[in-house]
N, C-alpha and C positions, 0 to 999 in steps of 0.2 A: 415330347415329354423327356426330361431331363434323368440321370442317373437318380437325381436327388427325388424326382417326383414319384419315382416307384417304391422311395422306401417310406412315402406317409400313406396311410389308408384311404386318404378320402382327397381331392384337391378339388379348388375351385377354379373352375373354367371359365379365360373372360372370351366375349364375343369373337364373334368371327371378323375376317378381313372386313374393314369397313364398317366395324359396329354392331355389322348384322346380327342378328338374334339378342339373346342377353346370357348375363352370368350363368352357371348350373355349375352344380358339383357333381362329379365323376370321379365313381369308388377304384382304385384300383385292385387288380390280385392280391394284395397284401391286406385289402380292407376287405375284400370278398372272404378271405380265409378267416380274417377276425369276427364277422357277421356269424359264419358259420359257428366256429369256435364258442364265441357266445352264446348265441341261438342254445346251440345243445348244452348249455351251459345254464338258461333255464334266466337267462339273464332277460332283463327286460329291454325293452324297445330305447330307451329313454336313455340306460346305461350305454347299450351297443354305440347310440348317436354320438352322446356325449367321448366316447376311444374314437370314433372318427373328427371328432370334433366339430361337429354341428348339430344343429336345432333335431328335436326329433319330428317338429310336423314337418321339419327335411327331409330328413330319412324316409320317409312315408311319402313323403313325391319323389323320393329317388328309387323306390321300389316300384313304385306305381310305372315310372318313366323306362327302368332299365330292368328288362327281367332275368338278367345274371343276380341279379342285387336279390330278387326275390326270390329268386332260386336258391343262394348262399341261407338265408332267414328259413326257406321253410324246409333245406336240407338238415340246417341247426337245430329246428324246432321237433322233427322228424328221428333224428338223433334220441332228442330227450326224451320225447315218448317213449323209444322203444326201450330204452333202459331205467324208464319211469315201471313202465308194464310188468318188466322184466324182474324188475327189483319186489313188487308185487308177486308176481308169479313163483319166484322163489320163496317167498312169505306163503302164501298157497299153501303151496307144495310141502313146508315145513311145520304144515298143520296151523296158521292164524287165520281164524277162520272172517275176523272181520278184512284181512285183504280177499279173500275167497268171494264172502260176499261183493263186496264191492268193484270184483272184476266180473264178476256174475249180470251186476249192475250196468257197470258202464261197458263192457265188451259185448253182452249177448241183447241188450237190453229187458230184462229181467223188475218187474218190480214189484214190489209190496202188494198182494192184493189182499180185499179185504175177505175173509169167508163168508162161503154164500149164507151160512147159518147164524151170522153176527148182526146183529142190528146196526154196530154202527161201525165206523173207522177204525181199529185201535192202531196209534202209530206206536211204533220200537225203535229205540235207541240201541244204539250199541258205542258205549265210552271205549277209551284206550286200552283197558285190562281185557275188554272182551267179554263185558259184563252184559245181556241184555238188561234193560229199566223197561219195563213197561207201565203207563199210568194206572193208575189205581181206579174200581170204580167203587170204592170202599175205602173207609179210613183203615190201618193197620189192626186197630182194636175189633171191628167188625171183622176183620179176614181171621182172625185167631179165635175171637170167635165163633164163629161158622166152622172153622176148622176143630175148635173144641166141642163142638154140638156134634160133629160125624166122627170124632171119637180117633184124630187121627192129630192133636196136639193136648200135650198132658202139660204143658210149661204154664210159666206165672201170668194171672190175668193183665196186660198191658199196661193198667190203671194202678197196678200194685209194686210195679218193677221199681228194684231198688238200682239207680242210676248211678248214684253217690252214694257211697259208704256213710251208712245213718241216716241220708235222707230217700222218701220216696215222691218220689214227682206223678202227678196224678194229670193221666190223660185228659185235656180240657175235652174233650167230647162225654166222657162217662162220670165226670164230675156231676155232682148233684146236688142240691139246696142253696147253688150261688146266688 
């Protein structure tokens, strides 16, 4: 191997004396360091191939074949996690609760169950504010109702809320005579 062949990442190897074998490509240390480097970088397979300059169903028989190459990939990938986790864990720790949940989730393996007292599934969302949604088994005008029949919402009936200044938009559920 020449001065010049240590400074590309990736070269390609022709046969041996007499032909024997065939072409392959052999990563150097400067393409092992870039594997890594990416890897933990979060970069994809396809990107990494492409900085060495070959195919990536390449790169995937060159891991396969030499397990420096795939050591580099899963020391980079290993990297990423832990400062994925990390970055999480400091969200935790600073009170957001949907990273909390979510390492709860995928660290302890933790999940949703349903209560034994529930008849059925209910799933929960939780959007980016940190808001839980949970589906409804009621339209909104039912639930304020119910809630104004136990005497624990004094507000305007649904069907009456003025949405627009001088107009009132009338709930199509409590609508009548259409």
């Amino acid at each position: 191997m020449t001065d010049h062949d240590n400074d590309l990442p990736a070269r390609l190897v022709s046969p041996g004396p007499g032909g024997e074998g065939r072409t392959h490509w052999e990563v150097t240390p400067k393409g092992l360091a870039i594997i890594e480097e990416l890897a933990g970088r979060g970069c994809h397979l396809t990107t990494i191939a492409q900085v060495l300059g070959m195919h990536v169903a390449t790169l995937r028989e060159v891991r396969k074949r030499d397990p420096e190459v795939d050591e580099a990939y899963q020391r980079g990938l290993a990297r990423e996690h832990d400062a994925l986790v990390g970055g999480l864990r400091a969200a935790a720790d600073e009170g957001n609760i949907v990273a909390a949940i979510y390492l709860l989730k995928s660290k302890h393996a933790l999940y949703d169950q349903p209560s034994p007292h529930s008849a059925t599934n209910v799933q929960v969302n939780v959007d980016n504010s940190g808001v839980l949604v949970v589906p409804a088994k009621m339209s909104m005008a039912e639930f304020l109702e119910e809630r104004r029949a136990a005497g624990a919402y004094e507000g305007p009936r649904p069907d009456t809320v003025e949405r627009v200044p001088g107009q009132t938009i009338v709930d199509p559920e409590t609508r009548r005579g259409d």
